[in-house]
N, C-alpha and C positions, 0 to 999 in steps of 0.2 A: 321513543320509549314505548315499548308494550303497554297493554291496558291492563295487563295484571298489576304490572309492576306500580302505575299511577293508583290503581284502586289499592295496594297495598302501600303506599306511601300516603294516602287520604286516609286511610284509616287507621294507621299510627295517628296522625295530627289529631285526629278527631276525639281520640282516645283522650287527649290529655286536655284534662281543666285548662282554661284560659284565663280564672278569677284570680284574684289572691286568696291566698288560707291562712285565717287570724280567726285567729281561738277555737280553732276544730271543725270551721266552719269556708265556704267555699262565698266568699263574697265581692260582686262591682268594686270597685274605684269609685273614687268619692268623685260626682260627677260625671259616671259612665263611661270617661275617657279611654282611650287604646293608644297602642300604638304596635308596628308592624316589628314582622320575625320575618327574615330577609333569607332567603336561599345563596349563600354565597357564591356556588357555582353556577347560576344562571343571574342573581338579581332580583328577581321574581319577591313578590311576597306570598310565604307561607302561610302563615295566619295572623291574626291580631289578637293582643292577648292585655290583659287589663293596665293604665298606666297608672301607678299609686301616688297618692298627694300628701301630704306631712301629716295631713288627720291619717290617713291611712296605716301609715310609718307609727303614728303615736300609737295608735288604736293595736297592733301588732306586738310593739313593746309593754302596754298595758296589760292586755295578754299571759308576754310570757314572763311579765313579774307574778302575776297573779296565779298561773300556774305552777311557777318554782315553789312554793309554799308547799305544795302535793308532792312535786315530783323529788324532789331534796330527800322524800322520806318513803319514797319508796323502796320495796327492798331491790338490793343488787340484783337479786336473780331474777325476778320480775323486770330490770332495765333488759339483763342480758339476753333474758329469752326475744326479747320485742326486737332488740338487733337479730340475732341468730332469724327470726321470724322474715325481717325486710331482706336479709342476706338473701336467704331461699326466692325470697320474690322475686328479687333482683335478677338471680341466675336462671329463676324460670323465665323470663322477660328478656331474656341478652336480643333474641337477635328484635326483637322489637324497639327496646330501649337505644341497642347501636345505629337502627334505621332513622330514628328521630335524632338521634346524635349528627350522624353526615347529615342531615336533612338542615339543621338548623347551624352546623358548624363548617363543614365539610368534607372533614377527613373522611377518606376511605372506610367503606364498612367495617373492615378486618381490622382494622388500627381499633375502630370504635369497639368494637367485639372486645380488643384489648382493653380498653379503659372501660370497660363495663365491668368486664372479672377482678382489675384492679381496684376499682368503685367501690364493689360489694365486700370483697378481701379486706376495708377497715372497719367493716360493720363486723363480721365473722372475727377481728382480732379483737375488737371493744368490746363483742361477747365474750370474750373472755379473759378480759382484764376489768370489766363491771363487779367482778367477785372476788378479785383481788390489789381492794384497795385497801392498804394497810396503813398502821400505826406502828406504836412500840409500844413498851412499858421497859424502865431501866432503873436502877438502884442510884441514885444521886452519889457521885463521885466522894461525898463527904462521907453514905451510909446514913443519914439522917432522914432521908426523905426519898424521896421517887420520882422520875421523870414520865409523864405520859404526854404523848403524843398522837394527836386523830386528823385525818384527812376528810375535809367536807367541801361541797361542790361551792364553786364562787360565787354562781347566781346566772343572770340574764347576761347574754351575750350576745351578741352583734355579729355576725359575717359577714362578710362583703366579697364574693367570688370571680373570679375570672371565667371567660368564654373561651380558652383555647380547651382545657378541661372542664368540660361544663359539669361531670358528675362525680369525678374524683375530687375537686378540688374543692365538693362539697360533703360528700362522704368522709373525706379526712378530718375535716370541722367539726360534724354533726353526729360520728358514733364516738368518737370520745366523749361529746358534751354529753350525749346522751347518757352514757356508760357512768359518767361520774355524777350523774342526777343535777344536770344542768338545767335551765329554757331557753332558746333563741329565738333570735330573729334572723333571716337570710333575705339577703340579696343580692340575687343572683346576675350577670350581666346580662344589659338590654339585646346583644345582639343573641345572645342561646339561653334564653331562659326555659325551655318548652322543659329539659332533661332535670332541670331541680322543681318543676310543676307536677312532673313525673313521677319525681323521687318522695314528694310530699304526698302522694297519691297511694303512695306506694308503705310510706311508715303508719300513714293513715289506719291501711288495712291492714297493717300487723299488728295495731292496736297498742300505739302511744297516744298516750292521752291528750285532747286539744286545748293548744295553749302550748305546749313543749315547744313543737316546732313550727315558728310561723314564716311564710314568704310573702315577700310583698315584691311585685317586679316596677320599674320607674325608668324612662328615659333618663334621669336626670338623681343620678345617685347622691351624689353632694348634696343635694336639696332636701331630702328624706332621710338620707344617713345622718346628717349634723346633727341636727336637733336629740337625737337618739342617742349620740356620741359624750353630748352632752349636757344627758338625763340623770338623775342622779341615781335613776333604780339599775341602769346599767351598769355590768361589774369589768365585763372583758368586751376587747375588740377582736376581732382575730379577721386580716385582709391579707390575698393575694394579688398581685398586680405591679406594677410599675413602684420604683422608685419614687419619684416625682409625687406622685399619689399618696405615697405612704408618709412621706413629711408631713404632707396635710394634714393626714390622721393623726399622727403621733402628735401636734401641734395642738388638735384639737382634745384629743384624750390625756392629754393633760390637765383640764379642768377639772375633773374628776379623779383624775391619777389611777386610770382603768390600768387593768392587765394587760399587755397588749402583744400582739403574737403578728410577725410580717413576714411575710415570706415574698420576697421583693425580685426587683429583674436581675439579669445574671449576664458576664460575659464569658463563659467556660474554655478554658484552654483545654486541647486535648492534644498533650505531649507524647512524641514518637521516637527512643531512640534508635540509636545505631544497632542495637541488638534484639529489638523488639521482632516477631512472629510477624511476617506484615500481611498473613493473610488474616492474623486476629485482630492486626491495627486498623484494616480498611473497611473488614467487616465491620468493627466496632465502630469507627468515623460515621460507617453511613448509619449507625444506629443513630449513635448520639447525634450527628446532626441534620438525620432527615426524619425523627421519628417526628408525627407532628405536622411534615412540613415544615419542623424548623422552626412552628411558631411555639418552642415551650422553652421554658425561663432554665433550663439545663440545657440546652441545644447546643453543640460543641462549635463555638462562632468563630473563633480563633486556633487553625490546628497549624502545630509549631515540630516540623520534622527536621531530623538532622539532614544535614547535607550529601553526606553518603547514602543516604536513599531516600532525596528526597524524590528524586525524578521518577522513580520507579511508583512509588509510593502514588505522588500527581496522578500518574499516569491509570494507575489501576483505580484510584477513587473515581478520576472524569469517568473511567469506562461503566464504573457500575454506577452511578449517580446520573450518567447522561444516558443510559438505558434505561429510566425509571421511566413508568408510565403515565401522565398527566391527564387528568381529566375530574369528571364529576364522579366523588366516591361512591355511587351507587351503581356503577358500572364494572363488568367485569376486569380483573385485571387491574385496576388502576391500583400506581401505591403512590402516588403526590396529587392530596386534593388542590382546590384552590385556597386563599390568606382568604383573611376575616371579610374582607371590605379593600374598597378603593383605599381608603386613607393608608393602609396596612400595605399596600401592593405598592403604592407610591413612594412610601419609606424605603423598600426595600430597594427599588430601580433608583431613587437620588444617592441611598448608600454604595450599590454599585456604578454608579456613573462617574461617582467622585473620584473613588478607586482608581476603575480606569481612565479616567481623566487625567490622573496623576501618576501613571505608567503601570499598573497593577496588567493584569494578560486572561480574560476570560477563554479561560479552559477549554469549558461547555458552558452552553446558557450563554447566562448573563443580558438577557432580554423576555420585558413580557411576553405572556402567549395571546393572539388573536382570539378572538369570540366572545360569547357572552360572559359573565364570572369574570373572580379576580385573582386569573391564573398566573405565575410565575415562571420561566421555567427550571429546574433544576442549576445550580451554576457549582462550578470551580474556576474559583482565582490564584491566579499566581504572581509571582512576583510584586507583591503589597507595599508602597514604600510607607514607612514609618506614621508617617502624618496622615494616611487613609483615615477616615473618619470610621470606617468599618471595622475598624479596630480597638476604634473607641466605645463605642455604642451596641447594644443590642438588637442583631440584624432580625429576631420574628420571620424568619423564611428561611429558604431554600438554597439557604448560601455558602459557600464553603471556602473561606479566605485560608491559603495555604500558605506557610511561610517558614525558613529554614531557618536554624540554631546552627552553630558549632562545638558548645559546649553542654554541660548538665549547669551550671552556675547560670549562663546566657539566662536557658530555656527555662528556668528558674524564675530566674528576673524579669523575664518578660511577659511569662504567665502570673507574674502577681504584679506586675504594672496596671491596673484597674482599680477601680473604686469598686466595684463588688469583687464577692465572694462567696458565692454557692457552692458551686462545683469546680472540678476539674478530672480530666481522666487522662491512666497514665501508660504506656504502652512499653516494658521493658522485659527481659525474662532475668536482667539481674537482681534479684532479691534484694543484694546490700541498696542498690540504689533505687529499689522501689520503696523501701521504709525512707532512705534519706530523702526522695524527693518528696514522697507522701509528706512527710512529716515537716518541709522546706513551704509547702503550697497555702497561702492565705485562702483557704474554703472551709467552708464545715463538710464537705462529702467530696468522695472523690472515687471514680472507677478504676479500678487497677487491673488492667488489661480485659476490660468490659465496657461497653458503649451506653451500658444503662444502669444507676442507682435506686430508684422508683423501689419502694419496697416497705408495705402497710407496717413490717415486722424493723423496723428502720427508721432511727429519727432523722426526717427533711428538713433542714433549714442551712442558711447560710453565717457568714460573718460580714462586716463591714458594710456600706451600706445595699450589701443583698438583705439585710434585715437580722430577725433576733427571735427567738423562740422556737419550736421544735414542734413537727406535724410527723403520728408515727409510733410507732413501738410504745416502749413502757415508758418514755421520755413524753410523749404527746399525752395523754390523760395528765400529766401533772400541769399541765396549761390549765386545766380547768378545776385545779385541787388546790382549796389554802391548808395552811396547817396549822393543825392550831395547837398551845402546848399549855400543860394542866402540870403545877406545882403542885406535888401533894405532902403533906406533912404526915410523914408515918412514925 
């Protein structure tokens, strides 16, 4: 690597606080403790950044009850200007903020480039939904009286974010809250916390007031989040991540009977028929399942083509998905970083080993790549028989299990054969039969002949257990709005 390049990647890092930020304020871990940020493409450690302890977690939440008191009653347009302000920040920072992104995640700069403009794009929409938070006023059905109704913010709330998106998946949290004159807390994941260190650095100098938004980072999230979960000044939960995980929570946020917002794993079908464009189906395949690397909870894991082209189909995804370039995303050219970590790369090689174990036919791929990092490399499977575990589970990689239908009912049935329900995408140019399958698919979203949903102006969430509440449009600010309703005697 050039010396420019190192002196410009050190001085990203160095840029960014390595404290937590509880109450306005940049301070130690109780204890002084750290712990490391991990280069996923080499292994290397990046830097070491504060570990927080349950005082720490309390001391955060104390925080931002004690700042909801202020911020509850500030005016709208005073929240919105403060987003519009970290928007601008945001966009002036892209290629800086996307360097620390592949730095501490590893996707490809350019990918990153993209979650940075997508980032700031919910801060830019929650400026302008901060001013139009509304109520009614109605004539009571009788004529004796009147019905009013007011929207006010719920209170202190709790984040809990993922590292495959480290800065979106907290922008989507945190300009609504902010918009509907919320306080939180965040935390952020151990392995990429640098980009929401960042992001706090950044609302900082736009000039939200301290105590709104607090981060605390921790090896050991259960340990710091419980206690907070089950506080009583806490009003909402709101976590991205695993299934599995999300039980916990909801188990736990029940003691309190918080509001609680999940947006959970995903196994997404992405169905192909006989009449679909297949230069729009393959394009879009290698959207939906290689944006990422595959490691994001809409990754198209399961694509299910008809038989009359499926081979053709096969054939042209291996070509473009086994020409992709692999390596460290700070390099030119590359578009498949390295997965998060060993444990992450390891899932993905026993999900395809089983596979092929059980007669399944890798394509391309379907073996790690040598050297340092925890590279993958690109795969298409074919021939999947029924019982692959790959088909059950959510692969977080580079993986493209391909598998043929005969009918629209089959292809139907066997895209809603899962326990989740996020997404799905659908590839046909018959109309009648893109409303009837749409409307056939257990997901709450779904691509209809596009490889991508992602959209600030768009409510995200799934059904079943993909989770339950809505990140997004004008549907997301009501996550963080009760309402409350006033009989009047007139």
């Amino acid at each position: 690597m050039a010396a420019t390049e190192t002196t410009s990647e050190q001085t990203v890092l160095d840029s960014v606080r390595k404290q937590l930020f509880i109450g306005g304020r940049w301070v130690d871990a109780t204890g002084g403790e750290t712990l490391p940020v991990e280069d996923p493409a080499t292994g290397a450690t990046l830097c070491e950044i504060a570990d927080a302890k349950v005082e720490d977690a309390k001391a955060a939440l104390a925080a931002a009850d004690e700042a909801f008191k202020t911020f509850r009653e500030v005016a709208p347009r005073e929240r919105s200007d403060i987003l519009r302000r970290a928007y601008d920040l945001i966009t002036e920072r892209t290629d800086e903020l996307a360097l620390l992104m592949t730095l501490e995640m590893g996707k490809p700069v350019a990918e990153s480039k993209g979650e940075i403009a997508y980032a700031a794009n919910f801060f830019r929409w929650y400026a302008e939904e901060a001013v139009r938070i509304n109520g009614r006023f109605t004539v009571n059905e009788t004529g004796a009286g009147r019905v009013l109704t007011m929207q006010q913010p719920i209170g202190p709330c709790l984040f809990i974010t993922p590292w495959n998106f480290p800065l979106a998946m907290g922008t989507r949290k945190i300009g609504p809250a902010i918009a509907a004159g919320c306080s939180m807390v965040v935390k952020p994941a151990k392995q990429t916390p640098l980009s929401m260190l960042a992001l706090a650095g950044i609302l900082e100098q736009a000039g939200l007031p301290g105590g709104v938004l607090n981060v605390v980072t921790s090896k050991s999230s259960g340990t710091i989040m419980e206690p907070l979960i089950r506080d009583p000044r806490t009003r909402k939960l709101s976590f991205t991540g695993s299934t599995e995980v999300g039980r916990k929570l909801i188990e736990q946020s029940a003691e309190q009977v918080l509001k609680v917002s999940m947006e959970l794993g995903g196994n997404a079908p992405l169905l192909v028929f006989e009449d679909a464009d297949l230069d729009k189906a393959v394009e879009g395949a290698l959207l939906a399942k290689m944006r990422n690397g595959g490691e994001a909870c809409t990754s198209a894991n399961r694509i299910y083509v008809h038989e009359s082209v499926a081979q053709e189909f096969s054939e042209r995804l291996a070509a473009q998905i086994g020409g992709l370039k692999v390596g460290r995303g700070t390099e030119d050219g590359v578009k498949v970083g390295p997965l998060i970590d060993e444990a992450q790369r390891s899932k993905v090689a026993e999900l395809v080993e089983d596979a092929v174990g059980k007669g399944a036919r890798a394509v391309v791929g379907g073996n790690r790549v040598d050297g340092p990092g925890y590279f993958y490399a690109p795969t298409v499977l074919a021939d999947l028989p029924d019982d692959a575990m790959i088909l059950r589970e959510e692969i977080f990689g580079p993986v493209a299990p391909v598998i043929t239908f005969r009918s629209d009912d089959e292809a139907i049935a066997r895209a809603n054969d899962t326990e989740y329900g996020l997404v799905a995408y659908v590839f046909t140019q018959d109309l009648n039969r893109a409303f009837r399958v749409c409307e056939a698919l257990d997901t709450g979203m779904i691509g209809l002949n596009q490889g991508m949903v992602s959209n600030a102006g768009a409510p995200f969430g799934g059904v079943k257990q993909s989770g339950f509440g809505r990140e997004g449009g004008p549907e997301g600010i009501d996550e963080y709005l009760e309402t409350k309703y006033i009989a009047m005697n007139v």
